[in-house]
C-alpha positions, 0 to 999 in steps of 0.5 A, a space after each residue: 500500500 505503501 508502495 502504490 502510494 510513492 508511486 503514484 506520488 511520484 507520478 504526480 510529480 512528473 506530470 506537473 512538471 511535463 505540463 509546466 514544459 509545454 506551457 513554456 514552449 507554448 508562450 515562447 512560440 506566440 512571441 515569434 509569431 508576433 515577431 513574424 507579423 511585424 516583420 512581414 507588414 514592415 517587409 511588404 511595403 520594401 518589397 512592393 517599391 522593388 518590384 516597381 523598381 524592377 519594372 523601371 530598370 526593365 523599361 530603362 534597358 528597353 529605352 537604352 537598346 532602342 538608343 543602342 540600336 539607332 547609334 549603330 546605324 545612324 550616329 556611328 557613320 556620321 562619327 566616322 565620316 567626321 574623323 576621317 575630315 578631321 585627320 585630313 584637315 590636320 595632315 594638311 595643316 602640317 603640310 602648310 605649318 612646314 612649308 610656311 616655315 621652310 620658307 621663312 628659313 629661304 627668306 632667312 638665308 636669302 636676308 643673310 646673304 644680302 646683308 653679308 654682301 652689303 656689310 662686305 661692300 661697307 667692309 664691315 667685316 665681322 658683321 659680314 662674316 656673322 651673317 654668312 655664319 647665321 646663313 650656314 646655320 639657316 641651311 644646315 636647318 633646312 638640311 636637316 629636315 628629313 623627307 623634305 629634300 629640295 633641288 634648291 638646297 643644293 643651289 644655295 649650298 652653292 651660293 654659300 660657298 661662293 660667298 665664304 670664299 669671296 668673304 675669305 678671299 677679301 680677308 686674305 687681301 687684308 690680312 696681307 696687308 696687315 702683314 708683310 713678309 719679305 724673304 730670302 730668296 732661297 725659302 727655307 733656309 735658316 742660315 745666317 745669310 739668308 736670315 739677315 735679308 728677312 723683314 717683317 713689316 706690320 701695318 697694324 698701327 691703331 688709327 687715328 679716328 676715334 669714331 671707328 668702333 672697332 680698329 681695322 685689325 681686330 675686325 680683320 681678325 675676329 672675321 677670320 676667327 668667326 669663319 673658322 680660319 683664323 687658327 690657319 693664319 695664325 699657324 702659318 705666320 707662327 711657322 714664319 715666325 719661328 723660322 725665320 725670326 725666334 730660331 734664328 736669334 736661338 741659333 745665331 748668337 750674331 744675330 740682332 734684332 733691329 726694330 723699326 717703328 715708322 708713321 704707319 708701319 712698323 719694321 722688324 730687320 736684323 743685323 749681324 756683328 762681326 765680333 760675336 762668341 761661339 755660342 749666346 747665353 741664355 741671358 742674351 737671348 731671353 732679350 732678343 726673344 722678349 724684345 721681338 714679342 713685346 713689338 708683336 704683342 704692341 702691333 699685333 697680338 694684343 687683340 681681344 677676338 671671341 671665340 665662342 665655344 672654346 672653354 675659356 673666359 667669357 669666350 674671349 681670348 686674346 691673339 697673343 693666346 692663341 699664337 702662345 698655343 700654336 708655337 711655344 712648345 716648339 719656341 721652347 725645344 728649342 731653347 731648351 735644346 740650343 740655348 739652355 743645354 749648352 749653358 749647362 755647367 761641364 764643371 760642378 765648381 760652376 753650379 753656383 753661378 747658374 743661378 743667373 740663368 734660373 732667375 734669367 729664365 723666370 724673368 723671361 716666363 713672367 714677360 710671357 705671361 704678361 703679355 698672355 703669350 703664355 698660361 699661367 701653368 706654363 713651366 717648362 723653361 723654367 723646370 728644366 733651368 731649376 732641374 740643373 743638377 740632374 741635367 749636369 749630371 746627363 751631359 756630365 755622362 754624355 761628355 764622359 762617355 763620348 771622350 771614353 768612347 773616342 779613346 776606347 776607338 783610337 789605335 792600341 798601339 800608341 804606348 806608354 810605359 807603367 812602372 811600379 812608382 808611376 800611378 795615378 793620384 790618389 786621395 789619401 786613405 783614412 787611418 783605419 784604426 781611428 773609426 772616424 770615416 771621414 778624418 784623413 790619414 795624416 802624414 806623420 802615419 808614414 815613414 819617411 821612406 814611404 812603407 808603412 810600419 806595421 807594429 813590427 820589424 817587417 815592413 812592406 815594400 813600397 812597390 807591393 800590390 804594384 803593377 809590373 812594369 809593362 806597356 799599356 795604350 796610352 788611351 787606356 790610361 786616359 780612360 782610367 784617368 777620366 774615371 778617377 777624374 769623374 769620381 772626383 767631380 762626383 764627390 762634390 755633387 749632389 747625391 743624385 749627380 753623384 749617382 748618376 757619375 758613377 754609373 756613368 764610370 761603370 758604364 765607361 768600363 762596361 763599354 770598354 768590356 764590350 767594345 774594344 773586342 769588337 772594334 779591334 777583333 781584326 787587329 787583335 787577332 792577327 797582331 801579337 804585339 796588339 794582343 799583349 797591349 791589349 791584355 796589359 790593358 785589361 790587367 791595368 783596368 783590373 788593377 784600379 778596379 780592385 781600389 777604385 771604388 774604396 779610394 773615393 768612400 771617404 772623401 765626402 758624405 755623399 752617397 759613395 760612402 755607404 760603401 756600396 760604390 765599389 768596381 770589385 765585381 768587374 775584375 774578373 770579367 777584364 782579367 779574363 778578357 785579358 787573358 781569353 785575348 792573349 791565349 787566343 794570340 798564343 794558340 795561333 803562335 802554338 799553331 805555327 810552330 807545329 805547322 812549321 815543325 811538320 814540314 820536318 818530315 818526322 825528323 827521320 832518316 836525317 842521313 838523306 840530305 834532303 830530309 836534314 835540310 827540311 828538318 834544319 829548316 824547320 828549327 830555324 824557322 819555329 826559332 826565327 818565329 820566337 825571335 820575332 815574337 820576342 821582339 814585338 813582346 819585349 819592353 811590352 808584356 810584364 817580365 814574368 808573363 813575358 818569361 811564361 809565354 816564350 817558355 811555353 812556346 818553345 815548350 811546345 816546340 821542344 815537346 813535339 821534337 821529343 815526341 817525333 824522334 822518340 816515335 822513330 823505329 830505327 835511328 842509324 849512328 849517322 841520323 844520331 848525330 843530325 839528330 843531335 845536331 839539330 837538338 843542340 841548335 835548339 838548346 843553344 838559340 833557345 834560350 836567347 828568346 829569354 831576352 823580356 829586357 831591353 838592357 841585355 846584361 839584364 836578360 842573363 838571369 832569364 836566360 840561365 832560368 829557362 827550366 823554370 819557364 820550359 817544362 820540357 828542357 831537361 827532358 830535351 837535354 835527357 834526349 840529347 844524352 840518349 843520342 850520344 849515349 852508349 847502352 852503359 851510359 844510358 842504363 847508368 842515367 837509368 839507375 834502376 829508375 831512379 836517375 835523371 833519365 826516369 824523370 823525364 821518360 817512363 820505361 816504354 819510352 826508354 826501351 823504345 829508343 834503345 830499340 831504334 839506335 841499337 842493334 839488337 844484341 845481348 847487351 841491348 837485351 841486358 839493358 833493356 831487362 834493366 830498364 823497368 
């Protein structure tokens, strides 16, 4: 009962609720139908004015397609028909705008040329040249216009033409007038002669009237200059100028100007003094040049001219300008190179007074630029003037190296004789203890006999570290004094002068390297006393090498002092040129000999009287041949290389007898003693080539010295022994391998001259076991 009674409770519980739900539900939606009424009633009147608007645009797109319709087939015909009117009406108003413009343009040139031929007949010179100006420029217009091409343009080029030449045919007469030259009558020639004839008058002087506006000359030329044809003028009368005029007063130190100023004329002559120097100093003809542009710069060129185009100024510029452009670079080579350079100094004692040409120069360029003959940039005389040292320097060299040349060209064999004690003078050396560079060595340093104590009991000779006597060319010595004497100068230079002269001296001898070999070749190979001269030469060259460059170190504080100044690496290259030359000479002398000894005939069967002749012959020739080559090489080549040279020839002679008779098979008891004969010629005559003195009671000890000089003399004289010798005598010279004889002939050789002189026997058997 319980239960039933919650149940039904519970029941009662929900329904309530459900009920409460769907009255909820039931309110809301009355809310949105009132809400859809208001909308709809406010809807309706919007939608009613829409679709009377709808039934307004669809007449207005009907209305609009009628239109649409009736301009396409009637509005767009006319339209088109009118642009095409349209376009035809402008084309022929361009077509009228270019004619009427081309034919104000002729009626332009045509008023140009009238007023150009009247201003000419009044000789209103510039305003006719600015008319015939104005009308080329009215043609070149006309000739512009592309696809607009008439016959007549070419009939008023014509026209133009004519009246440009007419017009500068009217200024030429004018131009001459203004100007008149009177020449040599053999144009082009500069000489002095001819020069004095020329004149030039001037007929520019400013007229009198002062209601001409602008003076004759300057109406002349601003017409030309106007035209174009001024810089024409201007460049013949300053060719004119400079050759007859400027360069001459350059060249001609004679030469004067003589200006002459009359009432209308002025007239510029010359004259030349009889008593005149060699050459002008730049000072005398910085006058002369400056005189001749102050008249032209007075009559001539001080003339303002416009010219338009050009850069400068307020397009004016002055004749003298414009003349300054045409011919100062050409005025000024030429003083540079005519005037300037032989006032450069050949001595640097004379530096100091070039300060006169320098201020002279300046003077001169501020004269020029006074009268605007030149800019205000313009230098160049006066940087070279300034620029001395360098350009004392060049020519210094260039006379240097033209007197080493001409010595280095000159014969070789004019001769001077070089001894120990004669040497060139040298600057004295400092003491090398002091370590004071520049403090010289003082006297009270040496003896008084002139060695140098060496803080012992040896001294030195005063001859050591001398040059042997010999004979040298003459110009060589020359040429190594000039050396000496350009260091000299070079020390008492500037640095870059000092440079520049020591190059210069090893330039001297590096020609001399290179050079004389050429230039002599001939000589020196065909002469022997030339090619000892030369290989003195090259050793006496190479001797002041050695010191050359340590002599001058401390003389001043110039640049020679960082002892990189030094002639040490040229000594090789002159001693073996010296050498390469000498032995060359004695390879052909060697060459001789053996050609002569081979007409000998082998030195074998001397018994036939005819082979004893050849054989004699030969020997005296191979001695006649040293003799004479002694003659010419006495009193030149050093005792010593003379000694060397000699012995080494007759070595060659006496190897090649020894190696001939030591080569014979059989020699009898008669060819023996022809052989030995023969030999004894050789030992006797053969040492009076020894003879390297001229005094000859001095020539014995050279002489009694021949088997120092002559390797093969005693192996001849063991020879000779041999050919005399029986087999005890040659055995005992033997002795067991230890005698004279093995000194000089090895076993083989021994043997096989016994062979040839002995018959073969047991005694020869029993020698020849003893030669081992």
């Amino acid at each position: 009962g319980s239960l039933v009674a919650a149940v039904l409770a519970h029941s009662g519980r929900l329904d309530k609720e459900h009920l409460g739900a769907r009255v909820g539900r039931l309110s809301r939606r009355g809310e949105v139908c009132t809400m859809i009424n208001k909308k709809y009633s406010e809807f309706l009147p919007s939608m009613q004015s829409a679709e009377d608007l709808v039934a307004q645009v669809e007449g207005l797109a009907s209305n609009i397609d009628l239109l649409k319709a009736g301009i396409e087939n009637e509005v767009q015909r006319d339209l088109n028909v009118a642009v095409a009117e349209f376009t035809e009406l402008k084309q022929q108003l361009e077509r009228d705008t270019l004619v009427l413009s081309v034919l104000k343009k002729l009626q332009e040139f045509d008023t140009t040329i009238k007023e150009c031929n009247s201003a000419l007949l009044e000789k209103q010179y510039v305003t006719a040249a600015q008319q015939l100006e104005q009308a080329r420029s009215t043609l070149r217009s006309l000739e512009s216009r592309r696809g607009f091409e008439l016959k007549i343009l070419k009939a008023l080029g014509t026209e133009l033409t004519v009246q440009t030449q007419n017009m500068i045919y009217h200024l030429g007469e004018e131009w001459q007038k203004l100007i008149v030259w009177k020449l040599p009558p053999s144009k082009g020639s500069s000489s002095l002669e001819a020069v004095v004839l020329s004149e030039l008058r001037l007929h520019t002087v400013p007229p009198q009237d002062e209601d001409t506006a602008v003076p004759p000359v300057a109406a002349v030329l601003q017409a030309l200059a106007v035209l174009g044809e001024l810089h024409s003028k201007l460049k013949d009368f300053g060719q004119l100028l400079l050759q007859y005029i400027l360069k001459p007063l350059i060249s001609h130190p004679s030469l004067e100007p003589v200006p002459e100023e009359q009432a209308d004329v002025f007239i510029l002559r010359f004259r030349s003094q009889e008593l005149a120097l060699d050459e002008s100093s730049p000072m005398e003809v910085f006058d002369k040049i400056k005189l001749v542009f102050e008249v032209l710069h007075k009559y001539l060129l001080n003339v303002s001219l416009e010219q338009p185009g050009e850069g400068r100024k307020e397009g004016r510029v002055t004749l003298a300008e414009l003349l300054g452009e045409l011919i100062w670079e050409e005025l000024s080579d030429c003083l540079i190179h005519n005037c300037l350079v032989n006032s450069i100094p050949t001595n640097s004692s004379k530096l100091e007074q070039y300060k006169e040409v320098i201020d002279s120069t300046e003077e001169f360029e501020k004269a020029l630029k006074r009268m605007q003959f030149l800019k205000e940039d313009t230098t160049a005389l006066l940087k070279y003037a300034c620029n001395v040292d360098s350009h004392f320097a060049n020519k210094k060299c260039q006379d240097v190296i033209m007197a080493a040349r001409s010595l280095m060209t000159s014969e070789i064999h004019n001769t001077v004789k070089i001894t120990p004690d004669s040497s060139i003078a040298l600057p004295e050396l400092p003491d090398p203890g002091s370590g004071d560079h520049l403090k010289v060595l003082r006297p009270s340093n040496l003896l008084h006999n002139g060695t140098v104590n060496l803080g012992s009991e040896s001294r030195l000779s005063p001859f050591t570290l001398c040059l042997p006597t010999c004979r040298i060319s003459s110009s060589v010595q020359q040429l190594v004094e000039l050396a000496y004497h350009t260091l000299l100068e070079a020390t008492a230079s500037t640095d870059l002068c000092c440079v520049q002269l020591f190059d210069c001296v090893r330039n001297i001898f590096q020609l001399f390297y290179e050079v004389v070999p050429t230039y002599h070749r001939e000589n020196l190979q065909k002469l022997p006393q030339l090619a000892a001269i030369h290989h003195n030469n090259c050793m006496y060259i190479a001797h002041h090498l050695l010191t050359l460059g340590h002599q001058f170190r401390y003389r001043s504080t110039s640049v020679l002092s960082n002892g990189a100044a030094t002639f040490v690496d040229l000594v090789p290259g002159f001693r073996r040129l010296g050498m390469e030359c000498f032995l060359a000479q004695m390879r052909v002398q060697k060459g001789e000999i053996l050609e002569r000894l081979s007409s000998a005939r082998n030195f074998s069967n001397m018994d036939d009287e005819e082979n004893y002749c050849a054989a004699n012959k030969a020997i005296k020739q191979v001695l006649h041949q040293l003799r004479r080559l002694g003659m010419v090489w006495q009193d030149v080549l050093p005792v010593n290389v003379y000694c060397k040279a000699m012995g080494a020839l007759l070595n060659t002679a006496l190897a090649e007898i020894v190696t001939r008779i030591a080569a014979l098979e059989d020699i009898s008891a008669e060819d023996a003693d022809r052989l030995y004969s023969l030999c004894r010629i050789m030992v006797e005559e053969g040492p009076q080539v020894f003879t390297p003195l001229l005094e000859g009671d001095k020539n014995k000890k050279y002489q009694e010295e021949v088997p120092v000089y002559v390797h093969k003399w005693m192996t001849f004289k063991e020879l000779m022994i041999i050919l005399q010798a029986n087999l005890q005598e040659i055995v005992d010279q033997w002795a067991d391998g230890k005698g004279p004889l093995a000194e000089e002939f090895s076993a083989a050789e021994v043997k096989s001259l016994i062979r040839a002189l002995f018959q073969n026997t047991e005694r020869r058997a029993a020698a020849l076991a003893k030669i081992k």
